[in-house]
Residue frames as a rotation matrix with the C-alpha (Angstrom) as fourth column:
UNK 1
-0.390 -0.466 0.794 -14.59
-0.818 0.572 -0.065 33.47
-0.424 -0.675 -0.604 16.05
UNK 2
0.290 0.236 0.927 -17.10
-0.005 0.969 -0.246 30.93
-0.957 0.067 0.282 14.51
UNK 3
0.895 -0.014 -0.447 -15.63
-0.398 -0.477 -0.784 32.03
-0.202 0.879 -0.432 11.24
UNK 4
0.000 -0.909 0.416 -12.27
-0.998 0.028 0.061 30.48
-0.068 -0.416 -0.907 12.38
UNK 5
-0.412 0.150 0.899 -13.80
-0.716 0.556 -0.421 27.92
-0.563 -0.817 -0.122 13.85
UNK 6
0.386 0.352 0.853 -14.97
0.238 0.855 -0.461 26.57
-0.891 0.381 0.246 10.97
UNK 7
0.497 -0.581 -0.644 -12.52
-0.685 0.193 -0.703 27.06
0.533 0.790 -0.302 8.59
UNK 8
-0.343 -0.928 0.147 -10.66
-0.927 0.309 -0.215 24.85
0.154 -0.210 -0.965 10.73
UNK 9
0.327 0.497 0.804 -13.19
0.027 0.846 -0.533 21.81
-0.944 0.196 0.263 10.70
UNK 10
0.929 0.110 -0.353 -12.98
-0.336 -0.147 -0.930 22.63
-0.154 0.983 -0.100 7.09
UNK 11
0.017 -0.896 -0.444 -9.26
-0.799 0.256 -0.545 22.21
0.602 0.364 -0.711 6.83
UNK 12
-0.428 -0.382 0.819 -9.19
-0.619 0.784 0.042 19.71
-0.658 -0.489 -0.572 9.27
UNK 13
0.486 0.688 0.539 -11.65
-0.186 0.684 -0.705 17.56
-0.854 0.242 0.461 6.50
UNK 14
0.831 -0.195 -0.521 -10.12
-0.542 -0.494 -0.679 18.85
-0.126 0.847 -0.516 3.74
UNK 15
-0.354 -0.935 -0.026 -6.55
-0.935 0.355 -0.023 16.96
0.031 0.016 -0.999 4.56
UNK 16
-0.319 0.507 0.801 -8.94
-0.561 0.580 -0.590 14.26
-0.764 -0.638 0.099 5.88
UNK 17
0.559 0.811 -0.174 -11.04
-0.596 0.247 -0.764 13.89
-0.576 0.531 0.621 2.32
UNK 18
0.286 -0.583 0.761 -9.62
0.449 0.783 0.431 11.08
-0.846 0.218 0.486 -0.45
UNK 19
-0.562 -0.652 -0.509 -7.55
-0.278 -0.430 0.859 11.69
-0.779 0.624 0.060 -3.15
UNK 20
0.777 0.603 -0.180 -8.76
-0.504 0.426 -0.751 11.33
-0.376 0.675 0.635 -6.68
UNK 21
0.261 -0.661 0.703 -7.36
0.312 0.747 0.587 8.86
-0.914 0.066 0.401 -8.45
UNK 22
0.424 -0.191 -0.885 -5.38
-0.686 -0.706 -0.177 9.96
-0.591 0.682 -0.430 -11.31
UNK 23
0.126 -0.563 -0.817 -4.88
-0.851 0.361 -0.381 6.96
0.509 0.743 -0.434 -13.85
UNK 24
0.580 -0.017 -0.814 -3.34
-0.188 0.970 -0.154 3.37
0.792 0.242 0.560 -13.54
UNK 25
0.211 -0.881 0.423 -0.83
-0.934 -0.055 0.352 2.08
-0.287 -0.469 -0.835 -11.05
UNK 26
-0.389 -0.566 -0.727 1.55
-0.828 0.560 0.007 -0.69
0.403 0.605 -0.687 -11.74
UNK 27
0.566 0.423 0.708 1.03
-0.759 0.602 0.248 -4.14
-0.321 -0.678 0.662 -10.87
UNK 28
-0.259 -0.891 -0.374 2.84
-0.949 0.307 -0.073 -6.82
0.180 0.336 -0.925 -10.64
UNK 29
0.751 0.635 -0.180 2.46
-0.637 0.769 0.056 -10.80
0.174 0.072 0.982 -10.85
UNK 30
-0.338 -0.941 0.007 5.10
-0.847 0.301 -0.438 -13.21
0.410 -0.154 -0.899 -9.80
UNK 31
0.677 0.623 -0.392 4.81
-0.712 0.689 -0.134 -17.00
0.187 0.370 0.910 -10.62
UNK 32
-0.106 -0.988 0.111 7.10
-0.980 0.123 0.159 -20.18
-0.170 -0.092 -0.981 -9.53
UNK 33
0.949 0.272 0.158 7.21
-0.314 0.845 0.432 -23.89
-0.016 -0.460 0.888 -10.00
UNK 34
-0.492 -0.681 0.543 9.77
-0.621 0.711 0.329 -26.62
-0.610 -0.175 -0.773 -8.81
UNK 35
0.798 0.048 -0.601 10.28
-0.567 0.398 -0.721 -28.87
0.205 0.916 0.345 -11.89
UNK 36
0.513 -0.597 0.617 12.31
-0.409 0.462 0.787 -32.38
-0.755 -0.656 -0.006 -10.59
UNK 37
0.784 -0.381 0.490 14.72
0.514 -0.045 -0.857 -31.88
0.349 0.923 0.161 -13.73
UNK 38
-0.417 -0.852 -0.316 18.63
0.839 -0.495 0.227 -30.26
-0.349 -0.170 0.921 -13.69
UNK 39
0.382 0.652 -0.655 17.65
0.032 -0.718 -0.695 -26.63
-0.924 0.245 -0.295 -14.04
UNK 40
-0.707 -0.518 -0.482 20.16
-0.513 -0.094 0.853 -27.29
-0.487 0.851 -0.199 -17.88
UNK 41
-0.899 0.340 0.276 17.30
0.406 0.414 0.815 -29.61
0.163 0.844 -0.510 -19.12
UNK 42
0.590 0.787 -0.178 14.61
0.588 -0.570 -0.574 -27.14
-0.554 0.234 -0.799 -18.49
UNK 43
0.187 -0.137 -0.973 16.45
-0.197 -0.975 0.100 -24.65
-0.962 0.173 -0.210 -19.77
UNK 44
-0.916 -0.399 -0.033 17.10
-0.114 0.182 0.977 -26.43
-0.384 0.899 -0.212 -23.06
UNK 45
-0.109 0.977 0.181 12.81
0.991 0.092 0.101 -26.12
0.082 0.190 -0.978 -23.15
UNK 46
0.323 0.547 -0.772 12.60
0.814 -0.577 -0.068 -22.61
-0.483 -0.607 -0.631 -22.13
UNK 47
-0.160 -0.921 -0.354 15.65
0.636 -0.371 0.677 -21.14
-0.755 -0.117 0.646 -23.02
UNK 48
-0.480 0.255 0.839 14.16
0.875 0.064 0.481 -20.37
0.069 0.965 -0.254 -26.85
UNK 49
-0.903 0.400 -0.155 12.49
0.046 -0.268 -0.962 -17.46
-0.427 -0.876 0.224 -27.26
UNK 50
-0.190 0.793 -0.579 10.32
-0.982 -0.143 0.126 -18.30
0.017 0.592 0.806 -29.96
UNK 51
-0.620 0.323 -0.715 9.87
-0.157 0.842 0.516 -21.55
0.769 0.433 -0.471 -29.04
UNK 52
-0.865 0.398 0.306 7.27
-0.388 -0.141 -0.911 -20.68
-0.319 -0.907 0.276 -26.34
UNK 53
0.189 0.879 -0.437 4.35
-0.980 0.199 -0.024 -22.56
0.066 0.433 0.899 -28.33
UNK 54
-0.097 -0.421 -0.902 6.26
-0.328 0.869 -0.370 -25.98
0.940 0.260 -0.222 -27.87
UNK 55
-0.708 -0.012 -0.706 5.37
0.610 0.493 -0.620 -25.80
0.355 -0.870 -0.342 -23.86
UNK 56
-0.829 0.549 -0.106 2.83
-0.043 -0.252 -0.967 -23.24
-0.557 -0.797 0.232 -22.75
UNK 57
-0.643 0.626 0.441 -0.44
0.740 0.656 0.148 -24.83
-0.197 0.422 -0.885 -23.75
UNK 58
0.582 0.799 -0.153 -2.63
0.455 -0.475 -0.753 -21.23
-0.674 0.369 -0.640 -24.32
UNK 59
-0.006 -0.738 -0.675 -0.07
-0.659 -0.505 0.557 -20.47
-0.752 0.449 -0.483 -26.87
UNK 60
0.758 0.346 0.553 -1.37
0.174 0.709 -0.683 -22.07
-0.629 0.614 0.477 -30.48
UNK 61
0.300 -0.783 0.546 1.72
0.927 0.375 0.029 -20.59
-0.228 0.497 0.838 -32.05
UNK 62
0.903 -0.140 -0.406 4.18
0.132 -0.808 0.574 -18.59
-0.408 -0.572 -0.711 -32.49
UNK 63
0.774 -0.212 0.597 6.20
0.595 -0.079 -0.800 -16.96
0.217 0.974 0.065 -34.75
UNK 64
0.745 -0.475 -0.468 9.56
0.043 -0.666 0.745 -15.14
-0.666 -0.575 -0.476 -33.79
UNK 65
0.685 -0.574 0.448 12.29
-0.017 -0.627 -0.779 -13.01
0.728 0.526 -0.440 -35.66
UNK 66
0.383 -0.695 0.609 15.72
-0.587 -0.692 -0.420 -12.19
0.713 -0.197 -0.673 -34.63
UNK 67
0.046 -0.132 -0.990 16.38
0.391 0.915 -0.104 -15.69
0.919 -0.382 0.094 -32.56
UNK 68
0.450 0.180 -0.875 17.49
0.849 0.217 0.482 -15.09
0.277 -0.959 -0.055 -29.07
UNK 69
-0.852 -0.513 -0.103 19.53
0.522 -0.817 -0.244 -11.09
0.041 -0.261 0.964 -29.09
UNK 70
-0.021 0.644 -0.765 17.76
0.508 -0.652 -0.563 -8.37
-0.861 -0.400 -0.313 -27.89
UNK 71
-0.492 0.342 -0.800 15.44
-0.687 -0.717 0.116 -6.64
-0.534 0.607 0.588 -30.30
UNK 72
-0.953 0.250 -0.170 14.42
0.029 0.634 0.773 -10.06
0.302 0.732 -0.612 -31.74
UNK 73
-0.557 0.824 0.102 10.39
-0.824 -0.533 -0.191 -10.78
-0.103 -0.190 0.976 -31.48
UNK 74
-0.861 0.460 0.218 7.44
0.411 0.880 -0.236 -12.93
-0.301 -0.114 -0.947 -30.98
UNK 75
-0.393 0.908 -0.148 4.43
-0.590 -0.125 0.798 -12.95
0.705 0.401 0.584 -32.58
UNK 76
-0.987 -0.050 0.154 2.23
-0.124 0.845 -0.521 -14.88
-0.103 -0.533 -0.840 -30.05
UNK 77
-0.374 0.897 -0.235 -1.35
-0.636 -0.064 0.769 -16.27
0.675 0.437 0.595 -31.39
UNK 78
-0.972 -0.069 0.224 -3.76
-0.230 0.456 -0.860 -17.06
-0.043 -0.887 -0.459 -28.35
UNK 79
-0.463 0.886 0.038 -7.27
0.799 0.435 -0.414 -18.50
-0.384 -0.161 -0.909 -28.12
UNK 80
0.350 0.709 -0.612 -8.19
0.748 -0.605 -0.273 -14.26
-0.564 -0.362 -0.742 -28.37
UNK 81
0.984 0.077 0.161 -6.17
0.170 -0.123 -0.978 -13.45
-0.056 0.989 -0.135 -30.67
UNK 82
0.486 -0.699 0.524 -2.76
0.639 -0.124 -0.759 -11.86
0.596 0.704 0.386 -31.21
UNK 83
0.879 -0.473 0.068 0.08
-0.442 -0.750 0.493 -10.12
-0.182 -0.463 -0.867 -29.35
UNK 84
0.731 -0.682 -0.011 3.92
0.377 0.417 -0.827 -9.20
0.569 0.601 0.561 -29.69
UNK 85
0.905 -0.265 -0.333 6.41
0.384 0.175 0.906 -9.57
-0.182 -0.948 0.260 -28.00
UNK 86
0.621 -0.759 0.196 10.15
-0.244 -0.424 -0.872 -7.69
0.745 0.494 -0.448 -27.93
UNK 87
0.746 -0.294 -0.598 13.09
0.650 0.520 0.555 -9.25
0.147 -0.802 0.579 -26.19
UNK 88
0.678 -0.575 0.458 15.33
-0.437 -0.816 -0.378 -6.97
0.591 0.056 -0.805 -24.47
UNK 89
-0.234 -0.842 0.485 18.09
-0.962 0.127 -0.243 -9.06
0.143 -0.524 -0.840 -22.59
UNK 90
0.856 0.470 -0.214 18.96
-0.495 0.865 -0.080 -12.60
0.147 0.174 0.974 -22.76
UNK 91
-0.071 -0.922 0.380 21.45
-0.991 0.023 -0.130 -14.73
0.111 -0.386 -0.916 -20.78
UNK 92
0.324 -0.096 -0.941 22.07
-0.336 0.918 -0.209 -18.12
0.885 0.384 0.265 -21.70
UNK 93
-0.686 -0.599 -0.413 24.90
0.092 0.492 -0.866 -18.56
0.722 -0.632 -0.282 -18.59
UNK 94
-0.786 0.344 0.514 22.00
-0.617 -0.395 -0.680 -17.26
-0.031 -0.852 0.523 -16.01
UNK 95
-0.552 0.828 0.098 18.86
0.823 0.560 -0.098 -19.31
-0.136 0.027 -0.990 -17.65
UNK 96
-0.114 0.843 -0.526 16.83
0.596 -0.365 -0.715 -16.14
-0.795 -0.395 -0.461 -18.07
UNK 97
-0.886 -0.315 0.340 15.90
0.463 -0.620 0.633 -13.72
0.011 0.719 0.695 -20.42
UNK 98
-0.464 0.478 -0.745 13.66
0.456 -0.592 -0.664 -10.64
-0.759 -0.649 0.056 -20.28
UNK 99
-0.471 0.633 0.615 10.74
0.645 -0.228 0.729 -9.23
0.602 0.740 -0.301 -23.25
UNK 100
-0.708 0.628 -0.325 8.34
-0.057 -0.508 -0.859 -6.51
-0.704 -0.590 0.395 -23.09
UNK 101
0.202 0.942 0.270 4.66
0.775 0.015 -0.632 -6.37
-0.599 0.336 -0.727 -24.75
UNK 102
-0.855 -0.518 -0.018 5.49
0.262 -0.462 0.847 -4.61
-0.447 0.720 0.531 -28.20
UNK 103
-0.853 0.521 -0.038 2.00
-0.057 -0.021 0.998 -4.97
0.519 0.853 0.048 -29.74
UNK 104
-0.643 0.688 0.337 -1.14
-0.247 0.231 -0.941 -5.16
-0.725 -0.688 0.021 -27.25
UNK 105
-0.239 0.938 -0.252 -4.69
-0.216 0.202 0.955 -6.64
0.947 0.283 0.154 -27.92
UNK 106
-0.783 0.061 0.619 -6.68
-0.620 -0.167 -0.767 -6.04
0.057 -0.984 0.168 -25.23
UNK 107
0.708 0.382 -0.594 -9.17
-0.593 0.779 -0.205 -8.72
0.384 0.497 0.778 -26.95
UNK 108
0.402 -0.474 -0.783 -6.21
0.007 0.857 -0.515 -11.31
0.916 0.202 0.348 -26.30
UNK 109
-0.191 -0.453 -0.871 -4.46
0.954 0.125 -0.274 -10.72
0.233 -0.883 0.409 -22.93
UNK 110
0.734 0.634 0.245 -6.42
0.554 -0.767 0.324 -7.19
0.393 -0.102 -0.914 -20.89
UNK 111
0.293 -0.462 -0.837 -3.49
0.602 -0.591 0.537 -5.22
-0.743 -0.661 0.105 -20.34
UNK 112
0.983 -0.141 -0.119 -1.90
-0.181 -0.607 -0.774 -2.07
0.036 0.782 -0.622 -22.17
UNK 113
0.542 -0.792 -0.282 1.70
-0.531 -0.062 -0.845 -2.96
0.651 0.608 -0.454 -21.21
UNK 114
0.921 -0.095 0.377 4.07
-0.334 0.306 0.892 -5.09
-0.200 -0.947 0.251 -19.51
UNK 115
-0.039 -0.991 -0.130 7.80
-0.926 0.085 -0.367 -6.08
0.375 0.106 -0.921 -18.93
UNK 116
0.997 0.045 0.059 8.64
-0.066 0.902 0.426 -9.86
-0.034 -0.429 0.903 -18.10
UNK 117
-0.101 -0.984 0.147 11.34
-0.992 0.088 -0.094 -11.74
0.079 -0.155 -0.985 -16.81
UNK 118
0.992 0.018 -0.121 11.68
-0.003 0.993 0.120 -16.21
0.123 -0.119 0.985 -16.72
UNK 119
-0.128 -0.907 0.401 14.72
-0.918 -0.045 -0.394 -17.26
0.375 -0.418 -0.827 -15.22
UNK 120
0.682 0.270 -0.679 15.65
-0.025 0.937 0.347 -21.37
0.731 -0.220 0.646 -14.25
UNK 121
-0.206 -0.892 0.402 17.21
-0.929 0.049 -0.366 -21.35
0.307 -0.449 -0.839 -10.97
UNK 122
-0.519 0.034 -0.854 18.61
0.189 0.979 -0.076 -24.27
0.834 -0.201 -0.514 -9.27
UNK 123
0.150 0.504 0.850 16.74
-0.934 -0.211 0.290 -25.57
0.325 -0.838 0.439 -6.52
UNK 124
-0.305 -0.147 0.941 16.48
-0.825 0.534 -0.184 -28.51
-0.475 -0.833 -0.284 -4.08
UNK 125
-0.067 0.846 0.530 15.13
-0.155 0.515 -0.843 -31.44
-0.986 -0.139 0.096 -6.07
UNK 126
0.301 0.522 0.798 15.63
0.916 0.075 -0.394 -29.98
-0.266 0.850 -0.455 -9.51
UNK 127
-0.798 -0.166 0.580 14.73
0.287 -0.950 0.123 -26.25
0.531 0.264 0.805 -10.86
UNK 128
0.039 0.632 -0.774 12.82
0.618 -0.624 -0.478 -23.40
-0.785 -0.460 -0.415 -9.75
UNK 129
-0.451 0.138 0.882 11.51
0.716 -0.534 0.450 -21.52
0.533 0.834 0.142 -12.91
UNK 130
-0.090 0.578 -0.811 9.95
0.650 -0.583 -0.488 -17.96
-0.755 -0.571 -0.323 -11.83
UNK 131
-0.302 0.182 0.936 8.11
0.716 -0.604 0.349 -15.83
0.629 0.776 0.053 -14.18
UNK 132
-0.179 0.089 -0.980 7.61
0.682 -0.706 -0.189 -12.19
-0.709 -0.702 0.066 -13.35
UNK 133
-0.474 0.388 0.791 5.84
0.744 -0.304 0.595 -9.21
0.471 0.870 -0.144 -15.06
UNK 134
-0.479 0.225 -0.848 4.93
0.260 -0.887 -0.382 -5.49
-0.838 -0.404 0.366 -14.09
UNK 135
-0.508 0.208 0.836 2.40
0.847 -0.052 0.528 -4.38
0.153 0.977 -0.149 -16.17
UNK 136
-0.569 0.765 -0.301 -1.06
-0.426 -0.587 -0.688 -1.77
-0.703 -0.264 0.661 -16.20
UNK 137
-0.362 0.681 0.636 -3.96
0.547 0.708 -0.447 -3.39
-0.754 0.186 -0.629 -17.07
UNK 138
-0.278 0.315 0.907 -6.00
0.922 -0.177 0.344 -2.41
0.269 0.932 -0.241 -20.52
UNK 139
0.382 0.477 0.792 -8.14
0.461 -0.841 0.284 0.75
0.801 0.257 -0.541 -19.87
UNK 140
-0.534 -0.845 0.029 -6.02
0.694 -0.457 -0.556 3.52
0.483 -0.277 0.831 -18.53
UNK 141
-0.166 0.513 0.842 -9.05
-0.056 -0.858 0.511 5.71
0.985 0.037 0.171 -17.88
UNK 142
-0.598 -0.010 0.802 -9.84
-0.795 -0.122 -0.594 6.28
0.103 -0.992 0.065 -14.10
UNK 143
-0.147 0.570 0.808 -12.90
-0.696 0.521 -0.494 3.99
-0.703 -0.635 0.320 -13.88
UNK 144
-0.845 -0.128 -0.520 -12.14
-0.510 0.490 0.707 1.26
0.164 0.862 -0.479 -16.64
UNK 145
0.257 0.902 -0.347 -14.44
-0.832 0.390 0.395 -1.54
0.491 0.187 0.851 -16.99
UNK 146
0.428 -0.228 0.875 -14.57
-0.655 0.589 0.474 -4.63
-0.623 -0.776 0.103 -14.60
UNK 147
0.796 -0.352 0.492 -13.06
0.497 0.844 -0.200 -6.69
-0.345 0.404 0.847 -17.76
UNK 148
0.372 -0.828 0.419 -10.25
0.231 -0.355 -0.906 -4.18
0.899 0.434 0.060 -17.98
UNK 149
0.801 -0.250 0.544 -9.24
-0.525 -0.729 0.440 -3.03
0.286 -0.638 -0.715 -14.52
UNK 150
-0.162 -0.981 0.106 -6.67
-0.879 0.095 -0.468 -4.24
0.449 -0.169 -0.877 -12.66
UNK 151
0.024 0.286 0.958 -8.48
-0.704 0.686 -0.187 -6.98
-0.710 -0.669 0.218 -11.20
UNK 152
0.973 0.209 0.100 -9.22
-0.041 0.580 -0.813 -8.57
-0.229 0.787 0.573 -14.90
UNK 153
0.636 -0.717 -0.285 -5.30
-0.577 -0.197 -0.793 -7.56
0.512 0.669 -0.539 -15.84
UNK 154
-0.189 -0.675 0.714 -3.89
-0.979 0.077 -0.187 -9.52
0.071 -0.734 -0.675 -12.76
UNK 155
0.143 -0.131 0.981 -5.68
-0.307 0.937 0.170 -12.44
-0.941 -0.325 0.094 -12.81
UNK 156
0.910 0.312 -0.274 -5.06
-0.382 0.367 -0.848 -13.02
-0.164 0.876 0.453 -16.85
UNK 157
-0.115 -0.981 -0.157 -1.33
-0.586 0.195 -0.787 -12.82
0.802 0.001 -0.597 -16.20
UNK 158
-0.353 -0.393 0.849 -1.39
-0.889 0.423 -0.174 -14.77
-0.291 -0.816 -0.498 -13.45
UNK 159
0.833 0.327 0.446 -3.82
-0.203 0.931 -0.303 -17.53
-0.515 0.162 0.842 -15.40
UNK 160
0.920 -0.214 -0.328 -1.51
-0.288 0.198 -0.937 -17.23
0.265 0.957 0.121 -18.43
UNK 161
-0.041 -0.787 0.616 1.85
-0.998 0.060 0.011 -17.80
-0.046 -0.614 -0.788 -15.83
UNK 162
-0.315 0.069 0.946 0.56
-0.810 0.500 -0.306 -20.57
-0.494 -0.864 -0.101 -14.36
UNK 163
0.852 0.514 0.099 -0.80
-0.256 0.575 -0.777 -22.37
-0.456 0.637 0.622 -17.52
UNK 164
0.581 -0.745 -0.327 2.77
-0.705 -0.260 -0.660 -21.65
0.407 0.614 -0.677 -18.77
UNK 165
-0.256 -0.655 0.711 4.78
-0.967 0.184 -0.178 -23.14
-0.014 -0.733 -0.680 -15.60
UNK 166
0.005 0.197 0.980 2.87
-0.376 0.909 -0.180 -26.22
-0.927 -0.368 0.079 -15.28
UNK 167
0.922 0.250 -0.296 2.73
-0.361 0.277 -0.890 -26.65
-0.141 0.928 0.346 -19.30
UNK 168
0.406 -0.884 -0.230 6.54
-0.759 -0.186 -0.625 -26.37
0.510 0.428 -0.746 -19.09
UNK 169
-0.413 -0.297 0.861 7.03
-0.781 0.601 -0.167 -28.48
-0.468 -0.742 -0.480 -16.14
UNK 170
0.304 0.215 0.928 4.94
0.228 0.929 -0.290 -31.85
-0.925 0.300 0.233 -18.01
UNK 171
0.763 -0.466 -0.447 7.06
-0.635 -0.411 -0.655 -30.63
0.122 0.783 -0.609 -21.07
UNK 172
0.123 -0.927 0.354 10.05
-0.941 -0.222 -0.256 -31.26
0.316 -0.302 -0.899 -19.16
UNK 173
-0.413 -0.651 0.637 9.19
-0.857 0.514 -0.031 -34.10
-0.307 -0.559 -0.770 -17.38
UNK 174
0.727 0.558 -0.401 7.08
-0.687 0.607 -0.400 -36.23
0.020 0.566 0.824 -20.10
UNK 175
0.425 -0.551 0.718 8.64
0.063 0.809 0.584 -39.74
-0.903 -0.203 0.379 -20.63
């Protein structure tokens, strides 16, 4: 009887106890500003995709192949060093156009991969640019380091967004 009796505490903990963790999970960053511009003259800033060194201000330059069809690239050289970019889908008549992280440096921007999207919609006032980006931060290993986890991989994309948006937005509206 107490033989029972505890196996069933036992299972009852057992269902009870946490999971290990097994690897990364995605994450995801999503960025917006309102820019008091037709969303056609942002997009005639944005629209490029190598010409992301002409508005986002941690972006010393940049080098891109294959102009604006999918499969072209970016070379993008940042404060930390180097990373490359591959565009997979690109719509002039929407305003948007979508890239993933070909090349990492986890030295330049702490993730291991990521997919983006930028897109000018219209909005009250102007435009409404939103960047978006699903990524996994740099060290895959269960217990990365606090400058790789997901905490370091979320808030770089979210600085590097947000430097972007507001670079683009006094782009746009400079005299």
């Amino acid at each position: 009887m107490i033989e029972r009796l505890l196996a069933a505490v036992l299972l009852t903990f057992a269902c009870f106890a946490p999971a290990e963790a097994h690897g990364p999970t995605p994450q995801k960053v999503e960025e917006s500003v309102i820019i008091p511009a037709p969303p056609e003259a942002v997009w005639k800033v944005l629209g490029a995709f190598g010409g992301i060194a002409g508005w986002h201000p941690l972006v010393k330059q940049a080098s891109a192949t294959g102009g604006d069809a999918p499969g072209a690239e970016r070379v993008l050289t940042l404060a930390t060093g180097e990373i490359t970019d591959g565009l997979d889908d690109y719509s002039a008549a929407e305003r948007r156009y979508a890239y993933r992280l070909s090349k990492e440096n986890i030295e330049a921007l702490p993730v291991s991969f990521y997919t983006a999207e930028i897109q000018v919609k219209d909005a009250p006032g102007g435009s409404e640019v939103v960047w978006i980006a699903r990524f996994y931060r740099a060290d895959t290993t269960n217990e990365p380091p606090d400058n790789l986890n997901d905490e370091a991989a979320i808030a770089a994309m979210t600085t590097f967004f947000r430097a972007g948006l507001e670079g683009l937005k006094a782009k746009v509206t400079a005299p």
